[in-house]
Structures are given as structure tokens and as C-alpha cells.
N, CA, C and O atoms as a Maestro MAE file, in Angstrom:
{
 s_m_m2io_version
 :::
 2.0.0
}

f_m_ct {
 s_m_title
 :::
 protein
 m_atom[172] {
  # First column is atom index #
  i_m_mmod_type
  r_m_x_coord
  r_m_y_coord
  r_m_z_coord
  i_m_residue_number
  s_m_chain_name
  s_m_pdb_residue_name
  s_m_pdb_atom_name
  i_m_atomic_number
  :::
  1 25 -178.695 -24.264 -113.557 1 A "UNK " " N  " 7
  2 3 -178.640 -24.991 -114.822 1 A "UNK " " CA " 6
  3 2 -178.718 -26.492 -114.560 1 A "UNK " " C  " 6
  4 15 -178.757 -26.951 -113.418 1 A "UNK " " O  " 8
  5 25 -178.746 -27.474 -116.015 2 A "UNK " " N  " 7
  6 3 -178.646 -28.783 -115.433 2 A "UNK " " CA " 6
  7 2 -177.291 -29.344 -114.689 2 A "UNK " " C  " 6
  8 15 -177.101 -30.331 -113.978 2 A "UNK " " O  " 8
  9 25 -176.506 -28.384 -115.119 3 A "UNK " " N  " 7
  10 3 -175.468 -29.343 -114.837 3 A "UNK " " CA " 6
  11 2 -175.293 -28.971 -113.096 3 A "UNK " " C  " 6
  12 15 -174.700 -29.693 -112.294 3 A "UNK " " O  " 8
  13 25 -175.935 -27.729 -112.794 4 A "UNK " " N  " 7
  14 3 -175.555 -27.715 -110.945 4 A "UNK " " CA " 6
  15 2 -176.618 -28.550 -110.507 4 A "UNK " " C  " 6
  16 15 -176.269 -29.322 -109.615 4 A "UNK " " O  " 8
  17 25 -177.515 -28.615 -110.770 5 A "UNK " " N  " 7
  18 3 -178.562 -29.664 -110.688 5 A "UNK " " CA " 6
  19 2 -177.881 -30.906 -110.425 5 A "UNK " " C  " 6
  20 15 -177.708 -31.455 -109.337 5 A "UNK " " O  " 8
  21 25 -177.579 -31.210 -111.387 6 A "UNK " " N  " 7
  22 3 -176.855 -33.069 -111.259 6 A "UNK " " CA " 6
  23 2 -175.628 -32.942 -110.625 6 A "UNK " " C  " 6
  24 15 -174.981 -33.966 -110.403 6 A "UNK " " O  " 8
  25 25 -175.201 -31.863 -110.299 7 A "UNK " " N  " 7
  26 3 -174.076 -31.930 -109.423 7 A "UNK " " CA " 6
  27 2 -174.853 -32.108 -108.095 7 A "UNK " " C  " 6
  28 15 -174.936 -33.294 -107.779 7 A "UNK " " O  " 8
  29 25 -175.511 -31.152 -107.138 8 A "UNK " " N  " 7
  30 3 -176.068 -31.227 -106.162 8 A "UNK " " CA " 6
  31 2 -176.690 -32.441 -106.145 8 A "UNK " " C  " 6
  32 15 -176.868 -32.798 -104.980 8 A "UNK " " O  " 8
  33 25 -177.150 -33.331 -107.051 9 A "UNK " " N  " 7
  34 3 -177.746 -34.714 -106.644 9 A "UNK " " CA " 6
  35 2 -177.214 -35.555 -106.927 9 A "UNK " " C  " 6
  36 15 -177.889 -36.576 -107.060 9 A "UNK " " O  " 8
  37 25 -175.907 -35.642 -107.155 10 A "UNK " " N  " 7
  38 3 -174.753 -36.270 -106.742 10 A "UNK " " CA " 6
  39 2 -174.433 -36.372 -105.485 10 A "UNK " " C  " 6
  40 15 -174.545 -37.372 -104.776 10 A "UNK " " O  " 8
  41 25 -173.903 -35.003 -105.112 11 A "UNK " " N  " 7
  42 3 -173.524 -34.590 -103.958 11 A "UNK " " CA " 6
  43 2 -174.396 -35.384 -102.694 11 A "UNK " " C  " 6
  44 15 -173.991 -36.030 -101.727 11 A "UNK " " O  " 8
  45 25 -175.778 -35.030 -103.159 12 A "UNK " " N  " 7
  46 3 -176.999 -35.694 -102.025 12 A "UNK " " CA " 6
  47 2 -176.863 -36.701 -102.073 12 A "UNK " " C  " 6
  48 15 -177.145 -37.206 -100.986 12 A "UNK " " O  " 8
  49 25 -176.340 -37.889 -103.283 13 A "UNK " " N  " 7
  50 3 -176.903 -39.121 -103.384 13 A "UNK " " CA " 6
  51 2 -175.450 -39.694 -102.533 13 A "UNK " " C  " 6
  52 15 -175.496 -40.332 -101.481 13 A "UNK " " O  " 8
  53 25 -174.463 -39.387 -103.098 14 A "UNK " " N  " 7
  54 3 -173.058 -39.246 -102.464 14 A "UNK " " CA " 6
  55 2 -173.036 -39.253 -100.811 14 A "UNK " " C  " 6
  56 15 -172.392 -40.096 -100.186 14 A "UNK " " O  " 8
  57 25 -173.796 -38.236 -100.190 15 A "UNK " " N  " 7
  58 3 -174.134 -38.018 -98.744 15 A "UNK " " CA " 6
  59 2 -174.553 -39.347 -97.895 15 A "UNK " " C  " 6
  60 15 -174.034 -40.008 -96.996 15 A "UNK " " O  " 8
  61 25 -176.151 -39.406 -98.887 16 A "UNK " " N  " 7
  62 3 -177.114 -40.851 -98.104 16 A "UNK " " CA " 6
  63 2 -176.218 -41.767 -98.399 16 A "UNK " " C  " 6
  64 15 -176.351 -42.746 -97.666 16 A "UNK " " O  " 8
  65 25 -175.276 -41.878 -99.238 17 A "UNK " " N  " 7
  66 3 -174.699 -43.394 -99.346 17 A "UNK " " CA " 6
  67 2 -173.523 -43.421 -98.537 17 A "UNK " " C  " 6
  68 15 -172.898 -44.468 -98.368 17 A "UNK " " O  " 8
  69 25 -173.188 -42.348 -98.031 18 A "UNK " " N  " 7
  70 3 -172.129 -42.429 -97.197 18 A "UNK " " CA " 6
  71 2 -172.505 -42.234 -95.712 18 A "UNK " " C  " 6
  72 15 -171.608 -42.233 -94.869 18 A "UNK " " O  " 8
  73 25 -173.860 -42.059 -95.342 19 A "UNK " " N  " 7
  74 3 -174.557 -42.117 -94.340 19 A "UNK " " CA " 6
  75 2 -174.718 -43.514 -94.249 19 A "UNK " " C  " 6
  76 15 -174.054 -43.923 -93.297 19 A "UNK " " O  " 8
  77 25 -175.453 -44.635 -94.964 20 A "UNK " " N  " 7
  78 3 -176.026 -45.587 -94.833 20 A "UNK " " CA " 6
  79 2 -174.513 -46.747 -94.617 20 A "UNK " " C  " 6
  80 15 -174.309 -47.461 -93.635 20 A "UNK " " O  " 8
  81 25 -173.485 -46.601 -96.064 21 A "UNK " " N  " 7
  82 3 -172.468 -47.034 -95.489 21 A "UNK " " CA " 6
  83 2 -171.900 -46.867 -93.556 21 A "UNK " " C  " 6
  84 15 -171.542 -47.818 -92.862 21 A "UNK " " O  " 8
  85 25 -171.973 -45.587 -93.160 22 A "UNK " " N  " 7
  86 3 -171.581 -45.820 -91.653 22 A "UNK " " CA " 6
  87 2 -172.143 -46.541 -91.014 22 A "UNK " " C  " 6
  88 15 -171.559 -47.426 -90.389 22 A "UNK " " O  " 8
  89 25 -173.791 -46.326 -90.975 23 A "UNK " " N  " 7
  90 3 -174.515 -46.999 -90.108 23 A "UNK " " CA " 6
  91 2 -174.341 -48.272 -89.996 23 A "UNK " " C  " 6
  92 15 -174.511 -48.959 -88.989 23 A "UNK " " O  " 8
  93 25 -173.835 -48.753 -91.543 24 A "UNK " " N  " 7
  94 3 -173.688 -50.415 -91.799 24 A "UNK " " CA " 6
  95 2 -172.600 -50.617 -90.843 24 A "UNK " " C  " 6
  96 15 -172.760 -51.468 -89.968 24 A "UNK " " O  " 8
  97 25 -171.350 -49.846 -90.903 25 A "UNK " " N  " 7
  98 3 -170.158 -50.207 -90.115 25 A "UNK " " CA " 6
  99 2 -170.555 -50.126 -88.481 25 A "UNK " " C  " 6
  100 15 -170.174 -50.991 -87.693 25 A "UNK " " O  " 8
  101 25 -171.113 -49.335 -88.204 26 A "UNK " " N  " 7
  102 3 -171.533 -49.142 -86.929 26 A "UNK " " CA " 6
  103 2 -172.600 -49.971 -86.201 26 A "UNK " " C  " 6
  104 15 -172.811 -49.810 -84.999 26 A "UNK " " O  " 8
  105 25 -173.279 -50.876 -86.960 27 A "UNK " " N  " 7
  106 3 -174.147 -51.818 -86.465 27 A "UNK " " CA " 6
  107 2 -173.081 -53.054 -86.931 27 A "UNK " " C  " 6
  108 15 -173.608 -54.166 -86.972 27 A "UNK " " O  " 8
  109 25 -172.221 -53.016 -87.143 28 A "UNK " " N  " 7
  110 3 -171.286 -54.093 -87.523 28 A "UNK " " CA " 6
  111 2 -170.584 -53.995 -86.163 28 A "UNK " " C  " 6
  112 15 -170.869 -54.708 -85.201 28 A "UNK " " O  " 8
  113 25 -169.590 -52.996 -86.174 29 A "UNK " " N  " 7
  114 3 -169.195 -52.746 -84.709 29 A "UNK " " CA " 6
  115 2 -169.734 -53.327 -83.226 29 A "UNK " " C  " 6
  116 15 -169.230 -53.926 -82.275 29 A "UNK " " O  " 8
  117 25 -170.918 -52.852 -83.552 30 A "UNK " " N  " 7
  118 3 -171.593 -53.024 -82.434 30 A "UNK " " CA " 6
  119 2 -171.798 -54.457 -82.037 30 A "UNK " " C  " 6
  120 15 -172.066 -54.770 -80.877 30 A "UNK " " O  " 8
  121 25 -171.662 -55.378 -83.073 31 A "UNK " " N  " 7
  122 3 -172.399 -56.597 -83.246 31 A "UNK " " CA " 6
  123 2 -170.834 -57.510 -82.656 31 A "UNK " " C  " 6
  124 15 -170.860 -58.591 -82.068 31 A "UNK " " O  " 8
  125 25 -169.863 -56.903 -82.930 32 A "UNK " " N  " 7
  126 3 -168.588 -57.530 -82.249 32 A "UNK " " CA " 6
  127 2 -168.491 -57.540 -81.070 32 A "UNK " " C  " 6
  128 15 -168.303 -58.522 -80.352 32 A "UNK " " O  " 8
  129 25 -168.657 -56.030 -80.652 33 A "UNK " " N  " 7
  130 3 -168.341 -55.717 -79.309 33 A "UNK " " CA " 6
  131 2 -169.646 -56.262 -78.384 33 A "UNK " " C  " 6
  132 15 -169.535 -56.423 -77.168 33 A "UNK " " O  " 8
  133 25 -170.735 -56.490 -79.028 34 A "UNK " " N  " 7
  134 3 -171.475 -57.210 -78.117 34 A "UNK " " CA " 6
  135 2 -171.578 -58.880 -78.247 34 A "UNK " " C  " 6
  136 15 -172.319 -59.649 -77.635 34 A "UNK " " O  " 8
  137 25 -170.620 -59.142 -79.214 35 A "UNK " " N  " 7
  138 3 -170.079 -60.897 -79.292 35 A "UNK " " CA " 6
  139 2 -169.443 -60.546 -78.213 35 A "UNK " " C  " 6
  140 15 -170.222 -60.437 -77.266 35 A "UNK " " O  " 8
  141 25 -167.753 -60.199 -77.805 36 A "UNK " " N  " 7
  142 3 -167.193 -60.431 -77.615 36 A "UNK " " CA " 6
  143 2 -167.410 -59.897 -75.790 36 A "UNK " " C  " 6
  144 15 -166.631 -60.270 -74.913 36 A "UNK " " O  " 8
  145 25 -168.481 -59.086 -75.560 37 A "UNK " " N  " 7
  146 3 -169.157 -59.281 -74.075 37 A "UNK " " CA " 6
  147 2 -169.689 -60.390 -73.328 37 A "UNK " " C  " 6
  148 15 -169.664 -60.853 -72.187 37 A "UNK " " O  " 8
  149 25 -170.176 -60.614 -74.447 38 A "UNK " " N  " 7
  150 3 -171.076 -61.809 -74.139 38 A "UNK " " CA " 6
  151 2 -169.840 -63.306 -73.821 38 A "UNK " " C  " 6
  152 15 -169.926 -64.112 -72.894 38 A "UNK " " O  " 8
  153 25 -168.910 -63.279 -74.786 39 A "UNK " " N  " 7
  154 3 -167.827 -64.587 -74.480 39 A "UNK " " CA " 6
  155 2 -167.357 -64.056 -72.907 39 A "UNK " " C  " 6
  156 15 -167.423 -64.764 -71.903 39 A "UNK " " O  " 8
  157 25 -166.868 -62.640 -72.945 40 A "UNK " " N  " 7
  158 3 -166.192 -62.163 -71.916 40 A "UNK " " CA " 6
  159 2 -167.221 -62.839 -70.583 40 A "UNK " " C  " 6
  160 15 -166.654 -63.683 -69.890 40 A "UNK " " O  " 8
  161 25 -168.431 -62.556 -70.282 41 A "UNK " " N  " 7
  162 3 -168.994 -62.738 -69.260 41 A "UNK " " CA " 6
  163 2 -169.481 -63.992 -68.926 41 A "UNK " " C  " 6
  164 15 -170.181 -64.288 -67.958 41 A "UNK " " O  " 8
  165 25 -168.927 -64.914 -70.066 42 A "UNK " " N  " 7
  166 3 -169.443 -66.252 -69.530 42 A "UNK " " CA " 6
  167 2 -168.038 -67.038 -68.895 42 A "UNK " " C  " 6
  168 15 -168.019 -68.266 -68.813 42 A "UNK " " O  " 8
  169 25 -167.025 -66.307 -68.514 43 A "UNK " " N  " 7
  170 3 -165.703 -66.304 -67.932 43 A "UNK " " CA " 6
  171 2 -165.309 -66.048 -66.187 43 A "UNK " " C  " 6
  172 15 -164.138 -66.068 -65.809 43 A "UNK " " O  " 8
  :::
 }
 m_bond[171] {
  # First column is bond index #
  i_m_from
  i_m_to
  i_m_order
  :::
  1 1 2 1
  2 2 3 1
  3 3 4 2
  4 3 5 1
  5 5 6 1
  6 6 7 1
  7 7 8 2
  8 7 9 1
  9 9 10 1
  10 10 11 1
  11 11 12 2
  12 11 13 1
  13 13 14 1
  14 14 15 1
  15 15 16 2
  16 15 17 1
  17 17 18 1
  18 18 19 1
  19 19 20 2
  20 19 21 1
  21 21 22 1
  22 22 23 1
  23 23 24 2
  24 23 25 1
  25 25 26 1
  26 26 27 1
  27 27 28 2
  28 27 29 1
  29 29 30 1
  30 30 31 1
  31 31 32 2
  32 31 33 1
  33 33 34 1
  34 34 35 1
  35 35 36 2
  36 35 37 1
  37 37 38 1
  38 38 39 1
  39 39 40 2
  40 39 41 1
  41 41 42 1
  42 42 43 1
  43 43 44 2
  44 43 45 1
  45 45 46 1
  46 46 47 1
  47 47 48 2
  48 47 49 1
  49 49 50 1
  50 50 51 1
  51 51 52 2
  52 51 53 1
  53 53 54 1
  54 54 55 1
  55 55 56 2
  56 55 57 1
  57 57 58 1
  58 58 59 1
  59 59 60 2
  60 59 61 1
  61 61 62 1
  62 62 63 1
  63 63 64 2
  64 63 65 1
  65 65 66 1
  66 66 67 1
  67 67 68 2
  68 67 69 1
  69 69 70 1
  70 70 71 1
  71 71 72 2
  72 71 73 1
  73 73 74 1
  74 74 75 1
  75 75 76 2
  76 75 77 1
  77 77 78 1
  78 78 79 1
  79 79 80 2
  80 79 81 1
  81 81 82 1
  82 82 83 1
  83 83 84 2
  84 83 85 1
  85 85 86 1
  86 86 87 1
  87 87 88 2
  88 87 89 1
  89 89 90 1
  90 90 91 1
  91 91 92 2
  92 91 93 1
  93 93 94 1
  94 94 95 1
  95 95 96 2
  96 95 97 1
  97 97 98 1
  98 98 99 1
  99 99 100 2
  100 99 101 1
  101 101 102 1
  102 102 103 1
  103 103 104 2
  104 103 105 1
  105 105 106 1
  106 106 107 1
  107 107 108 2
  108 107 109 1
  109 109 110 1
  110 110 111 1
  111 111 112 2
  112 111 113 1
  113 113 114 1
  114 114 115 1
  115 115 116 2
  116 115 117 1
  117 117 118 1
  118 118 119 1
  119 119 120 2
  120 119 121 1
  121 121 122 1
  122 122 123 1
  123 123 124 2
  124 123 125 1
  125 125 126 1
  126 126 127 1
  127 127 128 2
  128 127 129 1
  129 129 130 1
  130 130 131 1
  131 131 132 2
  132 131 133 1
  133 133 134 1
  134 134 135 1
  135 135 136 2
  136 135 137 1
  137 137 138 1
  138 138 139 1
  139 139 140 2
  140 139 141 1
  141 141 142 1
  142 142 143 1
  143 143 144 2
  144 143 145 1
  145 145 146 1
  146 146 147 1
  147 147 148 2
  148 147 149 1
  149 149 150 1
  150 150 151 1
  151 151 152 2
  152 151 153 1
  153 153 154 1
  154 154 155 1
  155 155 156 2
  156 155 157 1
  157 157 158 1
  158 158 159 1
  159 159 160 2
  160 159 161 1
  161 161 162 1
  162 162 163 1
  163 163 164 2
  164 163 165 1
  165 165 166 1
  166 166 167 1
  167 167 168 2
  168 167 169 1
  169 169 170 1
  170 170 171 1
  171 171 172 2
  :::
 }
}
């Protein structure tokens, strides 16, 4: 019906945005820990 319909593409849209949110955190992450190498090795 419509309504499992718009549930499941919720659900999907719900998914990619909580996929894309990580990646954001995780290229964020990454972007520290390779600041804070970089200070480290000029030590």
C-alpha cells in the first residue's frame, strides 16, 4: 500500500542520511588525527 511504501522510503532515506552523516564524522576524525601527527612529528 502507500503507506508501506512511504514507510520503506523513509526508512531508505533515513539509512543514506545516516550513512553520509558517518562518513562526515569519519573524514572529520581523520582530519584531527592527521593534524595532530603532523604537530606530533615536527617534535
Amino acid at each position: 500500500s502507500a503507506t508501506d511504501n512511504a514507510e520503506e522510503l523513509i526508512k531508505n532515506l533515513s539509512r543514506i542520511m545516516n550513512r553520509a552523516r558517518q562518513d562526515s564524522i569519519t573524514t572529520e576524525i581523520m582530519e584531527i588525527v592527521g593534524g595532530a601527527e603532523a604537530m606530533n612529528s615536527g617534535n
